[in-house]
N, C-alpha and C positions, 0 to 999 in steps of 0.2 A: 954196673955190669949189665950188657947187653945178654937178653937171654932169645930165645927162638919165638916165645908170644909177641914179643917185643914190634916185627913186618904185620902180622893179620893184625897188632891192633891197629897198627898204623893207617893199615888198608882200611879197616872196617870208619877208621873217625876222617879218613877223604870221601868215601861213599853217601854220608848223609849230608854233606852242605853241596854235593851235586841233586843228590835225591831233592832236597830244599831248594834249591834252585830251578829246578824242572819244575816242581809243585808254583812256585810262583809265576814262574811264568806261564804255564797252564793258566791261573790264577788272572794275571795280570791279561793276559788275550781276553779271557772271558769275559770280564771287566770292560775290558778294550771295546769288545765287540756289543756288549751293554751298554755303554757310555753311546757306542755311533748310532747304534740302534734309538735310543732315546732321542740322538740331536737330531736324526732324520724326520722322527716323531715330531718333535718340538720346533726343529726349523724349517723342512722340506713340507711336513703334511703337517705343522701344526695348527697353523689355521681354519685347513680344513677337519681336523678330526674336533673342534675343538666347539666348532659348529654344526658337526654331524651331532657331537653328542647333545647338544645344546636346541638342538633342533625341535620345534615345538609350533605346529601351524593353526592358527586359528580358523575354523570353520562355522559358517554361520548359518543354522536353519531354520525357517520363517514358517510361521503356520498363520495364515489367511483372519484378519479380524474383520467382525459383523459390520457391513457397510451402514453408512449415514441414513436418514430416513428421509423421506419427502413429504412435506404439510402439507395441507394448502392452504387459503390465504385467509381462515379463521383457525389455521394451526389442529386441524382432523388431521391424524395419519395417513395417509391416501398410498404409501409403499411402506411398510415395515419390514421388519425381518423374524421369522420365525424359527427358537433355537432346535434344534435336533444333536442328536451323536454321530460322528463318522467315525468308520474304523479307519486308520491311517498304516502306510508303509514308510519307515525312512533306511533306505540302505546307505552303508559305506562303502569304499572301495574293495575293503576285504571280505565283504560279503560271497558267501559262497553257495553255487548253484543247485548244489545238493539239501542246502537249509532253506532257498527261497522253496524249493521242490516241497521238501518235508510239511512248511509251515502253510503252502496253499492246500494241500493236501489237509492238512488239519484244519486248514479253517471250511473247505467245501463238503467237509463231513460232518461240521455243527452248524454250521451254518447255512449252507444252501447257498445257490446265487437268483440273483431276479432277473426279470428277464431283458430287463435294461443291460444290466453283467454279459450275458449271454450275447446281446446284439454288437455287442461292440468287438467280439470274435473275428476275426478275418480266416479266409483261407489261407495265408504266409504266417498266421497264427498258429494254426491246427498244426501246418508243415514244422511247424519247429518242435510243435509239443511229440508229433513221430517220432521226429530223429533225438529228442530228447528222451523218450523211452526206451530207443534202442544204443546199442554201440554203435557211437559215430565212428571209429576205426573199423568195423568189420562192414558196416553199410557202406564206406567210401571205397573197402576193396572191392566187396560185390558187386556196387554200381556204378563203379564211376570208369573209364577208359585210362589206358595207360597216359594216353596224352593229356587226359584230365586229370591223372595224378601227380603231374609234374607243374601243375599251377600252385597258385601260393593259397594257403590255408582258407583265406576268405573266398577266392574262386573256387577252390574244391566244396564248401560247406555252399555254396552259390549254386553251382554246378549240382549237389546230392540233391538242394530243396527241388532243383525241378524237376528231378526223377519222382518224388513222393508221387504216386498214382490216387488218384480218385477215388477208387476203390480202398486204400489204405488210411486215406482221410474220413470213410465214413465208417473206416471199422473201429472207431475210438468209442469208446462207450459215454453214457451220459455221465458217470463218473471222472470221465476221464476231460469231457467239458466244462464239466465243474470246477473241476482241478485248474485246468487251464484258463479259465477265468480267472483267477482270485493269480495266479501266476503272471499270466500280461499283464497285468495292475499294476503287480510289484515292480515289474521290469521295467516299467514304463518311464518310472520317477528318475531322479537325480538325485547324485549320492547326497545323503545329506539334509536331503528335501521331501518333508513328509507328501506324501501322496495317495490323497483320498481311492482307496480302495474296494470301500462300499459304503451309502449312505443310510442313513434314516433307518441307524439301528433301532430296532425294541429294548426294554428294558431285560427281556433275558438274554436277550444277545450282549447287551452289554455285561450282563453278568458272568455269562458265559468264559467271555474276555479277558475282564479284568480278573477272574481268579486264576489266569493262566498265561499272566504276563511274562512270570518270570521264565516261563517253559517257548516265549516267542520273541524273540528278538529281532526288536525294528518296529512290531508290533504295538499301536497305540490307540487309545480314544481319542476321541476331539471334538471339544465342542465347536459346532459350526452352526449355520444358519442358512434359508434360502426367502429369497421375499416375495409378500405374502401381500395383498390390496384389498382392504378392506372395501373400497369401492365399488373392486374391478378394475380388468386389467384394460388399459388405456396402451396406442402405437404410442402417445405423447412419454409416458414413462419410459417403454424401452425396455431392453432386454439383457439378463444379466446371462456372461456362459464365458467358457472356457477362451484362453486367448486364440483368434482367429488367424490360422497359419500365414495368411497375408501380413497380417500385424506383428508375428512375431518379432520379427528383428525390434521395431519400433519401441512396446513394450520393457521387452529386454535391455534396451537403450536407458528406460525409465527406471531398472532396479525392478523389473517383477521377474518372477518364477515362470514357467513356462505352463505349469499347472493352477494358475491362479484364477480368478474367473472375474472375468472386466465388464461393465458397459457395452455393450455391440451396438447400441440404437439408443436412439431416442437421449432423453435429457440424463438416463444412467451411461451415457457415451460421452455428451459434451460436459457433464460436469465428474467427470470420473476421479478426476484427482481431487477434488473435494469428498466423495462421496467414499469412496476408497478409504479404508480404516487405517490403520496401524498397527503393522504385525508385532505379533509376538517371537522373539527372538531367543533362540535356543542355542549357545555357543560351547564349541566342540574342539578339546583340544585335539590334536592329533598329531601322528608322526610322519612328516612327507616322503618320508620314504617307503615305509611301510603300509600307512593310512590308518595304522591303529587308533582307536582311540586311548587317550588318556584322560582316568577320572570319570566324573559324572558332569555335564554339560552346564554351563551357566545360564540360566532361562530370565528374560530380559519381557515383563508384561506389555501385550498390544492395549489398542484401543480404538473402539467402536470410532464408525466417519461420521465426517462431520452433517449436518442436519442440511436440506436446504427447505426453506420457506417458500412454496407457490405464488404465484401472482392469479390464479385458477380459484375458480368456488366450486367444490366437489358436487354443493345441493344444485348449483346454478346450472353445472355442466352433467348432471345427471336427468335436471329438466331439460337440457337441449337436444340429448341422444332421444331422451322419450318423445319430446317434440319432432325431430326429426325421423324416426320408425312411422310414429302414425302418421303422421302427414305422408310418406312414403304409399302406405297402405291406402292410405284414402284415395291416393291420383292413381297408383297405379291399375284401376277397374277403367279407369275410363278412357274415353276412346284417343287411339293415339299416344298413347304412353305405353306402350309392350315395351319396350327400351329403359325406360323410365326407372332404374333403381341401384341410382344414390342421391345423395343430398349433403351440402357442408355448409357447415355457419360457425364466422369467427365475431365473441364479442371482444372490445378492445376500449378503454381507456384512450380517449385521444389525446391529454396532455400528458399523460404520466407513459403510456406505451403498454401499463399493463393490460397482459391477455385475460378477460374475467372468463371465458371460456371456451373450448374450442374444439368443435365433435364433427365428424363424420361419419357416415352410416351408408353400407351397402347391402343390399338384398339378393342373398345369392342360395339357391338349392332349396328355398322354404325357411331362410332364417338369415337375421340380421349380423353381419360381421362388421366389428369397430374398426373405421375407419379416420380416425382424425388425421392421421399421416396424410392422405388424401387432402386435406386445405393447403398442406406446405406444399404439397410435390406435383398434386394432380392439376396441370393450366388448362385453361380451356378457352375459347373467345366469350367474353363478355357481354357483348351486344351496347345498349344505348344506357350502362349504367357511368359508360367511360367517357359518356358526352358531356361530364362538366368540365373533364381536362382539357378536349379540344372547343368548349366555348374559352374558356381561359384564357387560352393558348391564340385561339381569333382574336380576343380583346386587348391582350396584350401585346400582340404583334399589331394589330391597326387593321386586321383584315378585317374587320367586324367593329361596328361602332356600339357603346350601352344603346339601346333601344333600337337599333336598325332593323328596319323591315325587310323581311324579304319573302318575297312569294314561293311559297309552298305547292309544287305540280312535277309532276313525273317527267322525267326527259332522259335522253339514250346517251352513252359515253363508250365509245369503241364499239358500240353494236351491241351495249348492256345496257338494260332499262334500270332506271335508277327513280326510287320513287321513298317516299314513306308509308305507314300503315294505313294512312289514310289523304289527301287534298286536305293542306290545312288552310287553304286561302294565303293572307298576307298576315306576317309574324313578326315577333323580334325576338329579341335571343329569350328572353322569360321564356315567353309561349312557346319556343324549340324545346325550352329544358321542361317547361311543365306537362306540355303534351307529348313529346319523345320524336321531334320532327328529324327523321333522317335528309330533307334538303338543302335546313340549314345547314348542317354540320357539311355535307358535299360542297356548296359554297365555300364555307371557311379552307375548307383544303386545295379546292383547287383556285384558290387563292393565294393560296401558298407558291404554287409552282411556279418556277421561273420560265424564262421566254423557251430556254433549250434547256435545262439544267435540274429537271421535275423530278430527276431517280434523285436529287440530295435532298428533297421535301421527304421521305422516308427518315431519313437520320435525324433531319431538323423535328419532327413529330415528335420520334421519339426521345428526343434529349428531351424536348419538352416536357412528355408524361413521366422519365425518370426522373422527376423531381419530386412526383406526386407517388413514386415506388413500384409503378408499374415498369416492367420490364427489367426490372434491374434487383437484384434483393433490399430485402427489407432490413437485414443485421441483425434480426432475432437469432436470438440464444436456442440456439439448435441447427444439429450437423446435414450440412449438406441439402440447406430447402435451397427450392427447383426456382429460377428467373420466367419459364414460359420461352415459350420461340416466337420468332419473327416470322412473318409470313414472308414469301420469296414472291416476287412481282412478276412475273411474263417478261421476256424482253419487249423495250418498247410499250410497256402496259401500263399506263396511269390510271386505269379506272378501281384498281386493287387500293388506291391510295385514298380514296373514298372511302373506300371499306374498312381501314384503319381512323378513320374517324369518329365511325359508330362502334367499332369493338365487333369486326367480324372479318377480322385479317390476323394479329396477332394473339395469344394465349397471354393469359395469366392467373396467379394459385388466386385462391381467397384468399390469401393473407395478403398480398398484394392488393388485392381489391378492396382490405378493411384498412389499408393503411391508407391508403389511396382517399378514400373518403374521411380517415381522420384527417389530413391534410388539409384538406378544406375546410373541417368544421374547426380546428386550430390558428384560422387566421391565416396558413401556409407554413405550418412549421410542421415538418417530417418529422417525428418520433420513431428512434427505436422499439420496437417492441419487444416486451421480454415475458420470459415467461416464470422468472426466478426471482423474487423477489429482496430475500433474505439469506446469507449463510451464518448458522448457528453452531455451538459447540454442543455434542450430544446432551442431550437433558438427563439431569441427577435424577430422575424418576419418571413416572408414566404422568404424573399431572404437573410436572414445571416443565418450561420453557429453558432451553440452554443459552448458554451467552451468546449476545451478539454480536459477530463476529464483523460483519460487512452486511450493509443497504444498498442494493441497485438502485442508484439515481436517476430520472428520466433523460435519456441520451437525443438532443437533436439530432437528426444526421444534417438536414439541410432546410433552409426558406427559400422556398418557391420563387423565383425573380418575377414576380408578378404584381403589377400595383397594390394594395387593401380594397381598393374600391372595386376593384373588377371580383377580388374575394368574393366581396361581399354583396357583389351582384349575382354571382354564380348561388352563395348561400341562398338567397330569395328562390332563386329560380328551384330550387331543389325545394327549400320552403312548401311554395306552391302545387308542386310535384304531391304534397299529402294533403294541402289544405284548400287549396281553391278551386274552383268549376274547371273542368275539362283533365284535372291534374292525373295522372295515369294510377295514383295509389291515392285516390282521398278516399274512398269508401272503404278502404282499409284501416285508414291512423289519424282519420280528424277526426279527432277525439283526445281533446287535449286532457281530461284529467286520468284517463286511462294510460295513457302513452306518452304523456309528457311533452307534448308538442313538440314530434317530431321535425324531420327535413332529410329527405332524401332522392333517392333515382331511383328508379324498375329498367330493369333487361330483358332483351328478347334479342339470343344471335341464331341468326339460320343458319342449318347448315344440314349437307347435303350429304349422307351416308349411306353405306352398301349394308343394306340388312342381313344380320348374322344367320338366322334362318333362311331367307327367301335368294336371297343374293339380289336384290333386287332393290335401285337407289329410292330411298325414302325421303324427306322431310322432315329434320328434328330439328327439334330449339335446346339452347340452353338458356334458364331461365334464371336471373339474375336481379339482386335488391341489395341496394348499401343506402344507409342512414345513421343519423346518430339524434340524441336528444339530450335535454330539450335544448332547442333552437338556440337559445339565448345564451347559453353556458351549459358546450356540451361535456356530459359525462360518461357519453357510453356513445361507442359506431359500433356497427355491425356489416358485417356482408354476407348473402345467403347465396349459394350456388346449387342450381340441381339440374344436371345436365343430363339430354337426350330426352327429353319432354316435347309436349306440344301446346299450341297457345289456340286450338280449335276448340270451340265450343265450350271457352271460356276456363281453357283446363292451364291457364298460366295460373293460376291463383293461389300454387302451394308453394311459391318463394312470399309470397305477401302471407301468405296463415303461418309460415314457417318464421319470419319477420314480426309480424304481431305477435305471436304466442312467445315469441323469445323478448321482445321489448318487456309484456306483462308480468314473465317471469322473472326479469328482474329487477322491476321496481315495486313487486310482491315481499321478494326475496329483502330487497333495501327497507323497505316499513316494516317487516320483519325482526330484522335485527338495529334498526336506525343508525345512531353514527357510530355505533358499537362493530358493526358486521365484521369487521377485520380481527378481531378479540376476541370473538365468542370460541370457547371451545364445545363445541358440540357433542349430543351423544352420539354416534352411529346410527345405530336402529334408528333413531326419531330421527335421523337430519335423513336419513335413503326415505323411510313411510311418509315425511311429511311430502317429501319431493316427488313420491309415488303419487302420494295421494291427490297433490294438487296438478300433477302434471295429466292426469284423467283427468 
């Protein structure tokens, strides 16, 4: 029986499987729209989100280790390094301006800056520290022009620094200099790259520091170093600093930091990648998008550079600087020397190439300044020390016979009197070289020249004494020594070619002039010279020795195309030159158990100068000595140089006192230590007072 409940229930149980119906498919969209979402996720961006999240960059920052040390060649320290504290800055990319602000401010209030800090200040400094204490939006309204506000952000903050006035630059306080110090430090660095911010803390400054590290971020100590010479400081060592804007690129090619500090000169320049440590390495993960960091940094230990071994005697080469002062002092009263102050002498090894020592000295304002860079760079004419290369060069071309005579007297060449220091009558080539005859030598050249064809007897000259290293480098280990210049001839002028045979036409260093004469006393074989003996691995303490790593071997460059026997006529001639009557240096060095029975030349080049006072053309010499000994097997050349001198009234005599006193002292120095000398480690104090003491 059908009753009237009978339709609403009906209605009411159609109503819920549409009401279920609608819920699912609600249900199922959602679903829907979940599932596409996901496969956009996972097919469209999943690789990249998958590497967004995954994403983890390694950053690597380098803090500077204590450079190699330099011995010399009985293993003294002659460059160390001396450790101290730096404060250091490293920022990241999410460093913020308001913190670097905060943290200079804290540190120019405990610490103070010096006034090294201070100097490195610019005015485009000051101007930034202004506009960074004001609002840069309300300063760019107030000064800047409508047309200057429609530049892009970098031109408008361009455009505001050059309004900063003068007057708003000095109204910063010293507070505010301070501040600004220790702030351009920080900013200076690269993210990531600690950056020496101030050095040669004290010990409450460090304390200061470190109990407030955690309150500084980026903020660090660091041990560093700067070097120190127990000797003194030498141009030959060279100079450690910052990398020089020229070089940057180069550098930075090599893997350094732009804040690193390199070699600029001397043997810390050509041996840099040796000498140069191994950093210590601090790695930083980070998020490249952001630049966060992640964690604490992986720190990877440096290590000190490696050593290098001298071929230099610190005692040898501290008697040649004192030998070289006084003898300076002694010439410079007498008459004709106002000009007269410097002086260089290189000793040198003629089979092996090593340099035993090598100083220069100039007198300038009331006091001696180190010059040995002066023997590599400074050339000058020689005079009659260069007359065994062009006898050689007569003999082995046929212009000149062993023993040929030829008459010594003055006679004219283009309307120029050509003479020697004296009439020497009739000669042969000995007597040229042991008495210093300028006629012979003018014979042998203009012997040289051809019928029409005399300007190529220049070239041919000189190919000839580049054998012997004049004019051309020597290949010593060190950056950038000087060749000397050729002298320019007149058109039409052959009498200048004369004057290239005695050494008063072209320039050249004293190191040229020492190699020059080991060349000869070698038989004719050219040695490199070097100045580096040994590379070691840092020593395990202050009294061992590090491993040895590499031996510089003696390098030929070249043998002289010249017979032996012409050699070894030339040796004689030089020979006699110290030992026999009339010889231009025998009252000097015949004295064979003194000096070892030397063999060598004396110079004297004229030449003709505008006086720096008077303006008025003068008369000067450059006074000139190479030799080696002894004779027979030689083991030490030398060449002495002391230019703008004069040879009146017997005032040449301080290249030969300069030459004696340096031969004495080192074969003082060799009975000394005997065949030990290369081994001995020395005290300091005794090896500088003995060398004081003997060199008075």
């Amino acid at each position: 029986m059908v009753t009237k409940a009978d339709p609403e229930r009906k209605r009411k149980k159609t109503q819920v499987p549409f009401r279920l119906n609608v819920l699912f498919l609600v249900v199922f969209f959602l679903f829907s729209v979940l599932i596409l979402r996901l496969g956009v996720l996972q097919i469209v961006n999943g690789e990249e989100k998958r590497i967004e999240s995954e994403a983890v960059e390694e950053v690597i920052a380098r803090k500077e280790a204590p450079r190699g040390k330099l011995l010399d060649s009985n293993f003294r320290e002659v460059v160390g390094n001396k450790p101290f504290f730096s404060l250091t800055y490293t920022k990241t990319v999410d460093t913020k301006a308001e913190d670097t602000m905060r943290i200079a401010k804290w540190l120019a209030e405990r610490l103070g800056v010096t006034e090294d800090q201070e100097k490195k200040i610019t005015v485009r400094d000051k101007k930034d520290y202004f506009i960074a204490k004001h609002d840069v939006t309300e300063l760019i309204e107030e000064r800047l022009s409508k047309k200057e506000k429609k530049l892009s952000d970098k031109d408008q903050y361009k455009a505001l620094v050059d309004k900063i006035t003068e007057e708003e630059i000095k109204s910063l306080t010293d507070e505010d200099i301070k501040i600004l110090a220790y702030k351009r430090a920080m900013e200076t660095g690269y993210a990531y790259s600690a950056q020496r911010i101030k050095t040669n803390l004290d010990n409450q400054e460090v304390s200061i520091i470190s109990e407030n590290l955690g309150d500084l971020p980026g903020i660090d100590i660091m041990a560093d170093s700067k070097r120190i010479y127990p000797f003194g400081e030498s141009s030959i060592f060279g100079q450690v600093k910052q990398i020089p804007k020229s070089r940057t690129d180069y550098f930075m090619s090599m893997g350094y930091d732009r804040s690193d500090q390199v070699g600029v000169s001397g043997l810390e320049d050509q041996y840099e990648q040796v000498l140069r440590g191994t950093k210590e390495k601090s790695v930083y993960l980070t998020n490249p998008k952001t630049g966060a960091t992640i964690g604490e940094p992986k720190t990877i230990p440096g290590q000190r550079g490696k050593d290098i071994v001298l071929t230099l005697d610190m005692e040898l080469q501290f008697h040649l600087e004192k030998i070289l002062e006084e003898e300076i002092l002694k010439a410079k009263p007498l008459g004709g020397n106002d000009l007269l102050k410097s002086a260089y002498i290189v000793m040198m090894n003629p089979k092996t190439g090593e340099i035993k020592g090598i100083a220069g000295k100039t007198y300038k304002d009331g006091e001696f300044h180190n010059d040995s860079y002066g023997a590599l760079y400074n050339s000058y004419e020689m005079g009659s020390t260069v007359k065994g290369a062009t006898v050689l060069t007569g003999l082995q071309k046929g212009l000149v016979g062993m023993g040929e005579v030829i008459y010594d007297a003055p006679f004219t060449k283009n309307g120029m009197d050509k003479s020697s220091w004296k009439n020497m009558g009739y000669i042969n080539d000995l007597d040229a070289l042991r008495m210093s005859s300028n006629v012979y030598m003018f014979n042998i050249m203009d012997r040289m020249i051809g019928p029409e064809h005399w300007t190529e007897t220049y070239a041919e000259a000189r190919y000839s004494y580049s054998q012997f290293g004049l004019g051309v480098k020597t290949g010593i280990d060190f950056p950038n020594e000087a060749t000397g210049y050729e002298g320019k001839p007149p058109e039409g002028e052959s009498a200048t070619l004369y004057d290239l045979g005695i050494g008063q036409f072209d320039t050249y260093t004293t190191m040229q002039l020492v190699q020059y004469v080991s060349t000869i006393a070698n038989d004719g074989y050219r040695v490199k010279p070097q100045l580096v003996r040994e590379i070691r691995e840092p020593a395990p303490n202050e009294e061992a020795q590090g491993k040895l790593l590499k031996r510089f071997e003696p390098e030929i460059l070249n043998k002289i195309d010249i017979d032996q026997k012409y050699i070894e006529r030339v040796q004689q001639g030089f020979w006699q030159v110290m030992h026999s009557p009339g010889g231009t240096a025998k009252s000097y060095f015949d004295d064979p158990e003194k000096y070892h029975n030397p063999a060598g030349k004396t110079g004297t080049a004229q030449r003709i100068i505008r006086h720096p006072s008077t303006g008025n053309l003068v008369e000067k010499h450059n006074l000139t000595l190479v030799g080696y000994a002894p004779f027979e097997n030689p083991e030490i050349a030398f060449a002495v140089v002391v230019p703008e001198g004069t040879p009146q009234n017997g005032n040449q005599k301080i290249n030969k006192y300069i030459g004696q006193r340096a031969l004495e002292a080192y074969w003082n120095l060799k009975e000394k230590y005997g065949e030990n000398a290369e081994t001995v480690n020395g005290n300091l104090e005794k090896d500088k007072e003995a060398a004081e003491n003997s060199a008075q």
